[in-house]
GURO-353103 format. One record per atom (N, C-alpha, C, O): x, y, z. Coordinates in steps of 0.1 Angstrom, whole numbers, padded with zeros to 4 digits, always signed. Example, Ala and Ser with C-alpha at 12.3 -4.5 7.8 and 13.67 -1.06 7.14 Angstrom:
2
+0132-0057+0078/+0123-0045+0078/+0132-0033+0078/+0142-0033+0085/+0128-0022+0071/+0137-0011+0071/+0129+0000+0079/+0134+0011+0080/
***
This chain:
318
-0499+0485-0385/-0498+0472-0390/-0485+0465-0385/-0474+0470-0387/-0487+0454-0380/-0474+0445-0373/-0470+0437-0387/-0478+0434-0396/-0455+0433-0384/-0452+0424-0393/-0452+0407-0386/-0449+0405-0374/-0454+0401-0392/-0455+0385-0389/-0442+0380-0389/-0434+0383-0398/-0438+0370-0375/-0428+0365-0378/-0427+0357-0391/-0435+0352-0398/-0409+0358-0394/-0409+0346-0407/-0411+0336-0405/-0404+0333-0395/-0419+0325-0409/-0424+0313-0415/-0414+0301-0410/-0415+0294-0421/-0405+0293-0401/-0398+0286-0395/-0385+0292-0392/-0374+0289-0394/-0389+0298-0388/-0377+0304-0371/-0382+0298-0365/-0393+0296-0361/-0364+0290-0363/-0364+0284-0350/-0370+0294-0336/-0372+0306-0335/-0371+0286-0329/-0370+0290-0309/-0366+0282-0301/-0367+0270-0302/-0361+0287-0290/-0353+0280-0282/-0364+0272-0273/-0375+0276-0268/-0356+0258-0272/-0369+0249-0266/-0373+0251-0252/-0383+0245-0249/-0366+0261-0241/-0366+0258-0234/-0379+0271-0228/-0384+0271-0217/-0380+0279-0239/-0385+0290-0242/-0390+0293-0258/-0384+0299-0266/-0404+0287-0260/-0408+0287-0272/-0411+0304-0273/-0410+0305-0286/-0412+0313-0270/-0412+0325-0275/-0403+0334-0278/-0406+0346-0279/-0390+0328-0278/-0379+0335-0279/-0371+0329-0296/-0371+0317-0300/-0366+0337-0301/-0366+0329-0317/-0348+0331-0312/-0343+0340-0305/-0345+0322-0318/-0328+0320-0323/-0325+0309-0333/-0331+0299-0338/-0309+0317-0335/-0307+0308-0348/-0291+0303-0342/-0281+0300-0349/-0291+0302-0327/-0279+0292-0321/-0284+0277-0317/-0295+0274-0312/-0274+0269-0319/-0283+0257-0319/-0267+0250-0308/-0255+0251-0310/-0274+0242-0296/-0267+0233-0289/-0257+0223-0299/-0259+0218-0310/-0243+0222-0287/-0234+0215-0303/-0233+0206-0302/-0225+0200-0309/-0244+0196-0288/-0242+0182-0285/-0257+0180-0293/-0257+0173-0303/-0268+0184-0289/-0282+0177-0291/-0286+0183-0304/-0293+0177-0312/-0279+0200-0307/-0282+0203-0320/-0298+0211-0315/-0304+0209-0325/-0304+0216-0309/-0316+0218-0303/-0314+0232-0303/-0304+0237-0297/-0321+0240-0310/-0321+0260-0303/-0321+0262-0293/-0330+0258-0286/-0313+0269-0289/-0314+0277-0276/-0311+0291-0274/-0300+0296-0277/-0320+0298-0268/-0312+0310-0267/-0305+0316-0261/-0297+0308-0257/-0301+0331-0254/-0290+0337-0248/-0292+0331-0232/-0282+0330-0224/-0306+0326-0228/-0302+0328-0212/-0301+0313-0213/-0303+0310-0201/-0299+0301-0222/-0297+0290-0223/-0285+0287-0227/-0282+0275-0225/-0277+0294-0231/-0263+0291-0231/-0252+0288-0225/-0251+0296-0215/-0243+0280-0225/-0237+0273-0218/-0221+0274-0227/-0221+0267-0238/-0211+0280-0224/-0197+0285-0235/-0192+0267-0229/-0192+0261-0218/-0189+0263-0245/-0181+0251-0244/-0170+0249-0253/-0169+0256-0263/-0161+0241-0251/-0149+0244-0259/-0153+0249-0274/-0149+0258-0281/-0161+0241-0276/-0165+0244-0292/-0182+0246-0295/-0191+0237-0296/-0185+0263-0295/-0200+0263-0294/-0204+0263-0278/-0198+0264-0267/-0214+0261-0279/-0221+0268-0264/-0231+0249-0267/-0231+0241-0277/-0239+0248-0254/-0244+0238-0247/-0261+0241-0239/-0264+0248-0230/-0267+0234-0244/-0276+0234-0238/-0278+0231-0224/-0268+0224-0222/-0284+0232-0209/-0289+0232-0199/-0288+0216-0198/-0279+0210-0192/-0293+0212-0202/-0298+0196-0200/-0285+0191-0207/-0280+0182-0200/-0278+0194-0217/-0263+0186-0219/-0251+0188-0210/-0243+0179-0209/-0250+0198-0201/-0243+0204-0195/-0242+0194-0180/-0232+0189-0174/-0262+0192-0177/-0261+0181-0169/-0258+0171-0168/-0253+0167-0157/-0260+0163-0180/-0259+0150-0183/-0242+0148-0187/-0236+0138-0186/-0235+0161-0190/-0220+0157-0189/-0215+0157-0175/-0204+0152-0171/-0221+0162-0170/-0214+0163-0156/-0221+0147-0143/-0219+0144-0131/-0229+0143-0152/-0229+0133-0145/-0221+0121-0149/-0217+0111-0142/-0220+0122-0163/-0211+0111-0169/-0196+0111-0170/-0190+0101-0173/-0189+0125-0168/-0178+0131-0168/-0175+0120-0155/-0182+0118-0146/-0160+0113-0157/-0151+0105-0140/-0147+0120-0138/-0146+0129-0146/-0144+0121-0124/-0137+0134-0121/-0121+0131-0120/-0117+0119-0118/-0115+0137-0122/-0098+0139-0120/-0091+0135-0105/-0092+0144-0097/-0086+0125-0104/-0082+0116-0097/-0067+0115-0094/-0061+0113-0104/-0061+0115-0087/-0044+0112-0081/-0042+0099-0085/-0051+0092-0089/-0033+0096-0085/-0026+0083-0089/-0026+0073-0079/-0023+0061-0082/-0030+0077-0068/-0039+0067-0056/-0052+0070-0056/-0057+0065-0046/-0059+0074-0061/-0075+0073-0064/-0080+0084-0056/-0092+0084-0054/-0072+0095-0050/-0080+0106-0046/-0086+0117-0052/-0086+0116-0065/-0091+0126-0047/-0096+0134-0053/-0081+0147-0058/-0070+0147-0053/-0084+0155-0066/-0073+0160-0075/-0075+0174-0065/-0066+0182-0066/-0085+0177-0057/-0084+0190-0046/-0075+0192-0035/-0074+0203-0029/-0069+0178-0035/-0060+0181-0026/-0050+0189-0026/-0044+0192-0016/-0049+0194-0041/-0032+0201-0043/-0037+0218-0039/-0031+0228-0043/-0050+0220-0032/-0047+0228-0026/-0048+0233-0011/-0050+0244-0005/-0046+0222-0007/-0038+0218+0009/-0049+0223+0021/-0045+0226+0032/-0067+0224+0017/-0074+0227+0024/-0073+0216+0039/-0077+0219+0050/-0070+0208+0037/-0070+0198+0051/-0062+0201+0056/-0064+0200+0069/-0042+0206+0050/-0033+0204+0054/-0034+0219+0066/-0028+0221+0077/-0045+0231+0059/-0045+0244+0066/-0058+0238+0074/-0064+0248+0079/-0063+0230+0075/-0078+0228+0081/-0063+0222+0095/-0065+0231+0103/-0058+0217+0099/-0057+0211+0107/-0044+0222+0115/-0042+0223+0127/-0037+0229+0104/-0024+0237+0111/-0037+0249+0122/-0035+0253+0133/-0045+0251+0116/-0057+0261+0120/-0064+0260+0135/-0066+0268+0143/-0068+0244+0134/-0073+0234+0145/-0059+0234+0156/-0063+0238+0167/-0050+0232+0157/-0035+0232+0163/-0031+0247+0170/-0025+0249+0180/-0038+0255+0162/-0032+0267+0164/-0042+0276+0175/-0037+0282+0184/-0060+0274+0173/-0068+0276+0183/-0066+0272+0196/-0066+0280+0205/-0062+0252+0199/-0064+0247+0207/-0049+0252+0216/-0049+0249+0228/-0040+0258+0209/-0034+0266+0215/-0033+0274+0224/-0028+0275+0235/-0040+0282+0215/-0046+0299+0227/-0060+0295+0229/-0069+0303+0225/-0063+0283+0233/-0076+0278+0242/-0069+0275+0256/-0074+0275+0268/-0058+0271+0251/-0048+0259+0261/-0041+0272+0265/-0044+0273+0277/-0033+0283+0262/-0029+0288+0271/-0042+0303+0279/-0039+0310+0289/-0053+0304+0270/-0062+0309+0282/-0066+0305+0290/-0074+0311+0297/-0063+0289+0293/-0068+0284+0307/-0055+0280+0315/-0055+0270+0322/-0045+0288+0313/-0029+0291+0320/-0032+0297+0335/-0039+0307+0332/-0031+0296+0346/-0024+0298+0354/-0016+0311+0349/-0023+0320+0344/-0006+0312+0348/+0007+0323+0343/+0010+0314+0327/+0013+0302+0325/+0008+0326+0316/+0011+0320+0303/+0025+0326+0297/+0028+0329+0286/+0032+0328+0310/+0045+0330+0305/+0053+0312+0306/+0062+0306+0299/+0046+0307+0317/+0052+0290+0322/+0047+0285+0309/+0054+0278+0302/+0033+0288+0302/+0030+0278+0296/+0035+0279+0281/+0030+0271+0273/+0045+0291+0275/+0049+0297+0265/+0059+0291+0268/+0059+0280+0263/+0071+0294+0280/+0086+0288+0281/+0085+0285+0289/+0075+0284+0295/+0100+0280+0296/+0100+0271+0308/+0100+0258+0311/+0098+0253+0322/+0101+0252+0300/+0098+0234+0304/+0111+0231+0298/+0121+0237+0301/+0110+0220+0290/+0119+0211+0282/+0128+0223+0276/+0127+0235+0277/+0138+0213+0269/+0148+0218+0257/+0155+0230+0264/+0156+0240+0258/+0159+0229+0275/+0163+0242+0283/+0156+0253+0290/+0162+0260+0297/+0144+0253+0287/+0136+0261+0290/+0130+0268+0281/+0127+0280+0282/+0129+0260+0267/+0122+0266+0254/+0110+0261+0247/+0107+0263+0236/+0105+0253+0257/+0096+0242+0251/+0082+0249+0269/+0086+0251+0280/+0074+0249+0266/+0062+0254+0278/+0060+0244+0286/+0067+0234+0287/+0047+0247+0294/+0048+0241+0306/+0033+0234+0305/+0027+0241+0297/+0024+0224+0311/+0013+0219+0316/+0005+0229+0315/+0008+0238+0323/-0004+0232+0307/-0020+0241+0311/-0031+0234+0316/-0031+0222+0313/-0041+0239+0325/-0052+0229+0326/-0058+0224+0318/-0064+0213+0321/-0059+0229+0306/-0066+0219+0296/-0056+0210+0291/-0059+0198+0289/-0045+0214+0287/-0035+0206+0287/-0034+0188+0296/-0032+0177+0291/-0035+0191+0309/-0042+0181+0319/-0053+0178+0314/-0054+0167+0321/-0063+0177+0307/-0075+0171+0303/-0071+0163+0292/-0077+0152+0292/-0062+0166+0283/-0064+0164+0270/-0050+0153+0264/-0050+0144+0255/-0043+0155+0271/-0026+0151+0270/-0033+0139+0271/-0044+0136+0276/-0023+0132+0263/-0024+0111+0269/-0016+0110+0282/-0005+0115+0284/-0023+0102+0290/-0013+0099+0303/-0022+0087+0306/-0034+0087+0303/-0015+0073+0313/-0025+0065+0314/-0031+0064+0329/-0044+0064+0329/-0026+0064+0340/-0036+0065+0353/-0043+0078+0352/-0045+0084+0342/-0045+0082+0365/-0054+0094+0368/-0050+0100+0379/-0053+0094+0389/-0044+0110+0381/-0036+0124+0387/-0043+0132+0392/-0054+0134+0390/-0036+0136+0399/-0038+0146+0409/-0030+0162+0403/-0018+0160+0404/-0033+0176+0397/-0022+0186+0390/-0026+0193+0398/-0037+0191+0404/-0018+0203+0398/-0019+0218+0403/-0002+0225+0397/+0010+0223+0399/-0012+0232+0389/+0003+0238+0379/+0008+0233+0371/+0002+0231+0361/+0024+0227+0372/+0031+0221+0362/+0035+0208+0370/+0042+0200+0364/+0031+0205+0384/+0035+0191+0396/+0023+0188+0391/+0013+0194+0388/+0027+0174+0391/+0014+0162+0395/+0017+0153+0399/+0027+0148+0394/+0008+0145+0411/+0008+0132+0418/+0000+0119+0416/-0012+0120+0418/+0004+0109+0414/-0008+0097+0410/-0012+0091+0423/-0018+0080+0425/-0008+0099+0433/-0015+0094+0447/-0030+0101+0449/-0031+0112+0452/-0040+0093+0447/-0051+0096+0448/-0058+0092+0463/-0068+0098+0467/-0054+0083+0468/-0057+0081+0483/-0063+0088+0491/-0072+0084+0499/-0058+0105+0491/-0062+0114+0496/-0061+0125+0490/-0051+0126+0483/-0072+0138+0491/-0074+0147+0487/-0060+0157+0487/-0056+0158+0499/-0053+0163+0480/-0040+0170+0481/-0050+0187+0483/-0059+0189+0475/-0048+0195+0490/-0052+0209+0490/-0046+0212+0473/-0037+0205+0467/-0052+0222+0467/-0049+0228+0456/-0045+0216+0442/-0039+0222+0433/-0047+0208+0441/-0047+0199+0433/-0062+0195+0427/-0072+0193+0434/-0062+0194+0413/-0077+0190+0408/-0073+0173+0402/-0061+0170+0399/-0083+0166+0401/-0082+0155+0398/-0084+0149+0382/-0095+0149+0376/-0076+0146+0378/-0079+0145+0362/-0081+0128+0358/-0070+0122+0359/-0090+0122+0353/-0089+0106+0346/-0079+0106+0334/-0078+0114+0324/-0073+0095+0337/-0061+0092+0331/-0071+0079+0315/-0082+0073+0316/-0062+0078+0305/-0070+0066+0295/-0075+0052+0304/-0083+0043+0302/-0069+0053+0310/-0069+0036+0320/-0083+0037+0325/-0091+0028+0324/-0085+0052+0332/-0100+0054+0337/-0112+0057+0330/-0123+0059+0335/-0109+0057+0315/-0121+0058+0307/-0119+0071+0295/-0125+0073+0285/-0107+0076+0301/-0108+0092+0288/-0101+0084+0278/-0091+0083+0284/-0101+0079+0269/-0099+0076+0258/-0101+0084+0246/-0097+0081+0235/-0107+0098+0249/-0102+0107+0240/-0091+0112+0236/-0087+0116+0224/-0083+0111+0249/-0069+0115+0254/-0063+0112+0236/-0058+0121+0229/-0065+0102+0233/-0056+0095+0224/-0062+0102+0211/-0053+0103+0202/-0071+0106+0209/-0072+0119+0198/-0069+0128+0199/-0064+0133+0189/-0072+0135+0209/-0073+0153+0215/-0056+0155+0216/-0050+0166+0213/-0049+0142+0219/-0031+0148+0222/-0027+0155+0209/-0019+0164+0207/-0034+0150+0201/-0024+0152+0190/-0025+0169+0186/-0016+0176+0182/-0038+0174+0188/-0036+0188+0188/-0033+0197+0198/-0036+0209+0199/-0026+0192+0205/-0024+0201+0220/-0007+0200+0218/+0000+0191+0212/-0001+0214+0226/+0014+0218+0225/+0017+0223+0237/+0011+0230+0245/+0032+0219+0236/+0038+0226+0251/+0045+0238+0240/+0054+0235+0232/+0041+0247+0242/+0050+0260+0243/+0050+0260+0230/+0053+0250+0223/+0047+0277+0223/+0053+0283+0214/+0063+0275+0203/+0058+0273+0192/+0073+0271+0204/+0082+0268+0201/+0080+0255+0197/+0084+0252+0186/+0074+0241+0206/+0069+0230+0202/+0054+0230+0191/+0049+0221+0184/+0050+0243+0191/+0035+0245+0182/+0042+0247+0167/+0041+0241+0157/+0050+0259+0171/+0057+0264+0158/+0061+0254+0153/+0054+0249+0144/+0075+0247+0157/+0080+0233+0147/+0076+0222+0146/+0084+0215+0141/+0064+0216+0149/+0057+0210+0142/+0046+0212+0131/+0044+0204+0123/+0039+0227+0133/+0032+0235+0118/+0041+0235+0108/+0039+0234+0096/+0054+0239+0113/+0063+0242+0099/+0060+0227+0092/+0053+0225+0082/+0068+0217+0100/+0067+0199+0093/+0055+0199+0085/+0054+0197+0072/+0045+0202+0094/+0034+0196+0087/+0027+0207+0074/+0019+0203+0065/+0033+0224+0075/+0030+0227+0065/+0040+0219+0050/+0035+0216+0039/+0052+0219+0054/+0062+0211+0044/+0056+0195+0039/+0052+0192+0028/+0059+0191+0048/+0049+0176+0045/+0036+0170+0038/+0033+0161+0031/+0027+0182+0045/+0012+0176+0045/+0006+0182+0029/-0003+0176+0022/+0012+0197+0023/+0007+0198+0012/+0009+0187+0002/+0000+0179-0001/+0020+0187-0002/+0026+0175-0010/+0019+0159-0010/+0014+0153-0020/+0019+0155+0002/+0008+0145+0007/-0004+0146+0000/-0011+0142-0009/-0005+0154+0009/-0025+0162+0001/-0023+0158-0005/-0024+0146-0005/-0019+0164-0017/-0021+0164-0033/-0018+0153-0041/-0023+0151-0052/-0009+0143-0035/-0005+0135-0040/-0022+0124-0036/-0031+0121-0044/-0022+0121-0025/-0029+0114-0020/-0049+0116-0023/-0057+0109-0028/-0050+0128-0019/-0061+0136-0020/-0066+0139-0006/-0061+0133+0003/-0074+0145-0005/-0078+0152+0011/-0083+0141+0020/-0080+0136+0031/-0093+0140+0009/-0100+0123+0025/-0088+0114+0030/-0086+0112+0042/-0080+0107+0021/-0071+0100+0022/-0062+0103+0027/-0055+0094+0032/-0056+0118+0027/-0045+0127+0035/-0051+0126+0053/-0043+0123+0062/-0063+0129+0055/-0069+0132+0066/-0072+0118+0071/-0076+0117+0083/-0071+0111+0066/-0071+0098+0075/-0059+0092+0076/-0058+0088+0087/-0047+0089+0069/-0035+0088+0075/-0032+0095+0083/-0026+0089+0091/-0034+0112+0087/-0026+0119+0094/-0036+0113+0109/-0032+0107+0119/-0046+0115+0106/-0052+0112+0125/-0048+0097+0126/-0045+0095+0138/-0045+0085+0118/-0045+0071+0116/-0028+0072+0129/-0026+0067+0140/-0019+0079+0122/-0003+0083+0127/-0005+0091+0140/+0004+0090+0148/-0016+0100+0142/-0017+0106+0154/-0018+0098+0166/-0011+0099+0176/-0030+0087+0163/-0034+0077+0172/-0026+0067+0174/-0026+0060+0184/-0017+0064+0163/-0010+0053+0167/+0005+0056+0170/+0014+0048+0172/+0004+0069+0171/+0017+0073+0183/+0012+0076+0196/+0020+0072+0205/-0001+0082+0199/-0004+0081+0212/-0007+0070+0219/-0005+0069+0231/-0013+0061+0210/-0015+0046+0216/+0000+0038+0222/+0001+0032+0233/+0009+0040+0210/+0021+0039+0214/+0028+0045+0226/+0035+0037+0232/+0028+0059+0231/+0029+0061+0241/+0020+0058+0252/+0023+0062+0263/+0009+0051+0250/+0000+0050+0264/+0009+0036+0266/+0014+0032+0277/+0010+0030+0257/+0015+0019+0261/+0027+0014+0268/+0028+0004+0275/+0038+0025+0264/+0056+0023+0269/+0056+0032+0275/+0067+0032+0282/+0046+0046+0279/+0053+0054+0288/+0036+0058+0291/+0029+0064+0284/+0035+0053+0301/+0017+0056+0303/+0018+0065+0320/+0009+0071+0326/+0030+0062+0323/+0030+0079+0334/+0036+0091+0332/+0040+0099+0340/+0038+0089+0315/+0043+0109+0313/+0030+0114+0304/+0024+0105+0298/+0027+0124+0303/+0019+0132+0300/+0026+0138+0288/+0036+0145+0287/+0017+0133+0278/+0027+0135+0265/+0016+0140+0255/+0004+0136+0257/+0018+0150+0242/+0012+0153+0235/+0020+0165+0226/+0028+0174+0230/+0014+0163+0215/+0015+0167+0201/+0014+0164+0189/+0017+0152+0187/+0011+0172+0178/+0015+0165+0163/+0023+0156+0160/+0019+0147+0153/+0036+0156+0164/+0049+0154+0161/+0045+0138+0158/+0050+0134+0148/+0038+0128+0165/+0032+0116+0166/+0029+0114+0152/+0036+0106+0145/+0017+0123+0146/+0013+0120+0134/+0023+0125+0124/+0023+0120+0113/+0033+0137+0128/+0043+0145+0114/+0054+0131+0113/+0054+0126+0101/+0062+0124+0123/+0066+0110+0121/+0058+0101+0112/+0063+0091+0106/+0048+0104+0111/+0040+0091+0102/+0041+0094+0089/+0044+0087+0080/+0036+0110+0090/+0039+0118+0076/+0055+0113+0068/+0059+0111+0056/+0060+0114+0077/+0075+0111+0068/+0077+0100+0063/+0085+0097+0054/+0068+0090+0070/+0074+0076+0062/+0066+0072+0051/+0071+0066+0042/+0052+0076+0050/+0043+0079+0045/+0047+0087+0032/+0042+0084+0021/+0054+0096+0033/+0058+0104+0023/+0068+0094+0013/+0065+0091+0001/+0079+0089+0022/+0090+0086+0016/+0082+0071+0008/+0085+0069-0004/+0074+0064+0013/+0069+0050+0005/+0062+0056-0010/+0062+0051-0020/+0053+0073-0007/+0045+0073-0018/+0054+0074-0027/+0052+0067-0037/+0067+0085-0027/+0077+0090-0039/+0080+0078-0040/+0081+0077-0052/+0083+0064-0035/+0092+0053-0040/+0082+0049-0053/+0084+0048-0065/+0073+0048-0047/+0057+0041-0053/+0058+0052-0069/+0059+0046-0080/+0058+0065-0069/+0056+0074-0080/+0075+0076-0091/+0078+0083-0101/+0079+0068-0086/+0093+0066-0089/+0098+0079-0092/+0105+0082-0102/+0094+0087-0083/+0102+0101-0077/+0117+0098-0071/+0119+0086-0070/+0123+0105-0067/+0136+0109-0056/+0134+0107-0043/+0132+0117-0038/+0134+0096-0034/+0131+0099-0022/+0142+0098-0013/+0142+0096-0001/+0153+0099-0024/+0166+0100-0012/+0171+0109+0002/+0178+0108+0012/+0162+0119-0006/+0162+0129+0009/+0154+0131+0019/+0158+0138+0028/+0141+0123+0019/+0132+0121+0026/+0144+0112+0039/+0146+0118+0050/+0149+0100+0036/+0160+0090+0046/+0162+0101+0054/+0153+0106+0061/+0173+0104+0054/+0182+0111+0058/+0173+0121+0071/+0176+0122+0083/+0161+0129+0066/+0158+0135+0076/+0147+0126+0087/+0143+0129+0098/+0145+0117+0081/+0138+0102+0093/+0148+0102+0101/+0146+0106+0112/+0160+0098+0095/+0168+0092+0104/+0174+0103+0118/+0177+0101+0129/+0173+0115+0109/+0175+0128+0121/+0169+0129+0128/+0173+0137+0137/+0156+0124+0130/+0145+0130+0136/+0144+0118+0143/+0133+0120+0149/+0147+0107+0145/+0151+0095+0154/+0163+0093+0161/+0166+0085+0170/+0172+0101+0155/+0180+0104+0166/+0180+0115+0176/+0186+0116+0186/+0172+0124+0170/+0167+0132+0181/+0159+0129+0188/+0158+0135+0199/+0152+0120+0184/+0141+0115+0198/+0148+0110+0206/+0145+0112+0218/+0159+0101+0204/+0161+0087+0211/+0173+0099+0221/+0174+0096+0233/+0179+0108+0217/+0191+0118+0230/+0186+0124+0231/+0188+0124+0243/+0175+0136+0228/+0171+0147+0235/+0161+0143+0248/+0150+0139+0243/+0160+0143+0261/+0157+0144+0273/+0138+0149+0271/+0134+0159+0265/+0132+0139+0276/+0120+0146+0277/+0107+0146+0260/+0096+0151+0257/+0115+0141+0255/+0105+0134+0239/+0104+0119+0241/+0112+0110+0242/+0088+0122+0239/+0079+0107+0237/+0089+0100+0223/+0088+0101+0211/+0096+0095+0233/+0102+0080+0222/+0090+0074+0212/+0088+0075+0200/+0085+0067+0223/+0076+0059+0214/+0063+0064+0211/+0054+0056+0208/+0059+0078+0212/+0050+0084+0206/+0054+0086+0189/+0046+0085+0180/+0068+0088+0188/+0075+0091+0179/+0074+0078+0166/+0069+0075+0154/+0081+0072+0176/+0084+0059+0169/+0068+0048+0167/+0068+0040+0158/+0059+0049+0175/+0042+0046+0170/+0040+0053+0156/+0040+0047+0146/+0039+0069+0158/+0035+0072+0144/+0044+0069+0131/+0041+0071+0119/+0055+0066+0135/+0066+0068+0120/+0061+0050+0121/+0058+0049+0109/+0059+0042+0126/+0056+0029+0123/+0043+0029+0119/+0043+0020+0110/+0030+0035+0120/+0018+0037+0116/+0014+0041+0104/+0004+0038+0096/+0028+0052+0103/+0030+0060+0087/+0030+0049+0078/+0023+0047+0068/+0040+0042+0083/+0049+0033+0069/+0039+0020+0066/+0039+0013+0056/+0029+0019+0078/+0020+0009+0079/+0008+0015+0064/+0008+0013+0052/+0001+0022+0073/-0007+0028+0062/-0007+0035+0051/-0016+0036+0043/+0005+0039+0052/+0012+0045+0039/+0016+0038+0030/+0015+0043+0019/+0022+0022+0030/+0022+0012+0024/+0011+0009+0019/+0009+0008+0006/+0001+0006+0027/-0012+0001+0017/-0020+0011+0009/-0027+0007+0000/-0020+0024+0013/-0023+0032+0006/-0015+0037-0012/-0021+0042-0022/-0002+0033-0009/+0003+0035-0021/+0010+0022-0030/+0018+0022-0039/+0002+0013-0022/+0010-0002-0031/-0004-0008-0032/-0004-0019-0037/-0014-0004-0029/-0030-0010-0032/-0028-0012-0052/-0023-0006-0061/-0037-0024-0052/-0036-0026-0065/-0044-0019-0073/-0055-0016-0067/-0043-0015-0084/-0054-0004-0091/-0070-0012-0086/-0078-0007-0078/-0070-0024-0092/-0082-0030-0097/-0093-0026-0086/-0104-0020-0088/-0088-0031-0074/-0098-0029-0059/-0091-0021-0049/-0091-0023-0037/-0085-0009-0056/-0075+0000-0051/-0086+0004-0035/-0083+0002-0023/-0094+0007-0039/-0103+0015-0028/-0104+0004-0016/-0101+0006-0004/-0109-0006-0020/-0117-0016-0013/-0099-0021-0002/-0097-0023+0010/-0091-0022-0010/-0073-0023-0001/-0071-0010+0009/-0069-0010+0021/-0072-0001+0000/-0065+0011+0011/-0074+0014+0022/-0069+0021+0031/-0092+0007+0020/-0098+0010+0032/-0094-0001+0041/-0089-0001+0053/-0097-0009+0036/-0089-0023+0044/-0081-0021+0058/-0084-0022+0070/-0070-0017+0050/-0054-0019+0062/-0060+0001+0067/-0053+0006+0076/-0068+0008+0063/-0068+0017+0074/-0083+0010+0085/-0084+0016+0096/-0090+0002+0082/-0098-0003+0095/-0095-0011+0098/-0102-0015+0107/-0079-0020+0094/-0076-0033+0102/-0064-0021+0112/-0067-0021+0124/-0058-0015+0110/-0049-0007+0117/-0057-0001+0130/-0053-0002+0141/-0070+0006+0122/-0079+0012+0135/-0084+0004+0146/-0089+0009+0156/-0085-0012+0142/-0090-0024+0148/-0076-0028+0156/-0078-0032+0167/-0061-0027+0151/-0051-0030+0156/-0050-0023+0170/-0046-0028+0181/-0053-0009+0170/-0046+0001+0176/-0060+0001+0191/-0057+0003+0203/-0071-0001+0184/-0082-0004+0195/-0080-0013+0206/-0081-0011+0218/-0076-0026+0198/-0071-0043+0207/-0057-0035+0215/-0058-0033+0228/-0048-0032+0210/-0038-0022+0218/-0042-0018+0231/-0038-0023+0241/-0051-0005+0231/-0057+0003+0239/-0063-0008+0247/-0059-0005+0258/-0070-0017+0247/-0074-0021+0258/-0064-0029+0266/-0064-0033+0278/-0054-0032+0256/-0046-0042+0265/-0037-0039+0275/-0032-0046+0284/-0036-0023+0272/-0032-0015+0280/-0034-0010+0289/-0026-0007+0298/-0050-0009+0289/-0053-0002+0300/-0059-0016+0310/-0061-0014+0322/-0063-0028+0303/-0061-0043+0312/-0049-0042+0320/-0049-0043+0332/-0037-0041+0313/-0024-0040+0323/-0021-0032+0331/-0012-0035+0340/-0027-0019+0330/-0031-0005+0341/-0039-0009+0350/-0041+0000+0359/-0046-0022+0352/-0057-0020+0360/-0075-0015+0361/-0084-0015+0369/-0072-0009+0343/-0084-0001+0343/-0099-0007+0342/-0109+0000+0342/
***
């Protein structure tokens, strides 16, 4: 002989044959064990759980980013990207001892790789073999490959520079900056908005150099870590942080450009100007149409830097 259930036991709605006596602490509804949901106070039904998560704002930075930034997934997404195109760029070395050392800064800074030649900003179109190159194109040079310069249509040049490095030593101290720099940014900023300033400063130091020095063959972060700093120093003014120490290493890092032999000046001096450009509107946008401002001055900038580029390569000839 079976016993009969008792006479109004509950059951969980989601599963009428299961009896409980826990009840959801928003709808008040039974539910049972595989229906539960631990909430601060009491457990949650399936369907409250959703409906909070659609109505829940998510956690937001003080410029309207996302709050994931503070764990620097973009700032390691890009030291990562820098670090491949590296040992891509020196397995297509000739001898990767030239392309480790031997250039600049005494011979501490590397030398031209062939992809390096593909990728570097330079504005005509060259003739390399090795670490020489000639813009006399007139005639075929024996052992020389021909590379298009931005003037002739590579216009990637002006994105692809920014992850490409001469030598060891130019790769390393720019990851250090930008690991020091770019987390803090992140976080402050949030990832989407971190990742578009940093390429926004990449491009508008390369643009900068196609324009004032459009027959050296120039490339690196260093374009966009300039941007980072000014960028940095406007958001701490903006959060009424300390930004006194931020100065001080700008100003070092522009006088190192302007005496040390062989640094894109104005690759330098584009992105620390691009920084402060977009870094300003990003952290002085007004709450109300915060978004609709900071996208603004980053597509009037990308619209700036475009008109640029062509005017450049009109004055090249291209």
């Amino acid at each position: 002989m079976t016993e009969a259930a008792p006479f109004g036991v509950p059951t969980c709605y989601r599963h009428p044959d299961r009896q409980t006596y826990v009840r959801c602490s928003r709808c008040e509804r039974p539910i049972c064990p595989d229906c539960m949901n631990e909430a601060s106070v009491g457990h949650q039904c399936p369907d409250c759980v959703a409906e909070g998560r659609r109505t829940q704002r998510p956690v937001q930075t003080a410029f309207g980013g996302s709050a994931a930034g503070v764990h620097g997934y973009v700032t390691i997404g890009i030291i990562t990207v820098n670090a491949l195109m590296f040992l891509v760029s020196l397995a297509s070395a000739r001898t990767v001892g030239k392309a480790l050392f031997g250039g600049g800064l005494g011979g501490l800074l590397g030398g031209a790789t062939p992809l390096m030649n593909k990728l570097a900003v330079i504005g005509p179109s060259f003739q390399a073999a090795g670490d020489s190159y000639s813009f006399d194109l007139s005639q075929a040079i024996p052992g020389f490959t021909h590379y298009a310069g931005v003037a002739d249509g590579s216009y990637y040049r002006l994105f692809t520079a920014m992850f490409m490095h001469y030598g060891l030593l130019h790769l390393g101290m720019n990851m250090w900056a930008l690991w020091v720099l770019g987390r803090p940014l992140e976080a402050m900023l949030g990832p989407i908005r971190f990742a578009v300033l940093y390429l926004l400063c990449g491009l508008g130091g390369n643009v900068a150099a196609y324009l004032f020095q459009p027959h050296a063959l120039s490339a690196g972060a260093s374009t966009a870590i300039f941007g980072l700093f000014a960028a940095l120093f406007l958001v701490l003014r903006k959060l009424g942080r300390n930004a006194s120490a931020v100065l001080p290493v700008i100003i070092i890092n522009i006088v190192f450009t302007l005496t040390v032999p062989g640094i894109s000046i104005a690759g330098h001096l584009g992105g620390l100007f691009t920084g402060a450009v977009v870094g300003a509107g990003m952290a002085y946008a007004p709450r109300a149409n915060r978004a609709l401002v900071q996208g603004g001055v980053c597509a009037g900038a990308l619209l700036v830097l475009a008109a640029l580029t062509v005017f450049g390569t009109v004055r090249l000839g291209g």
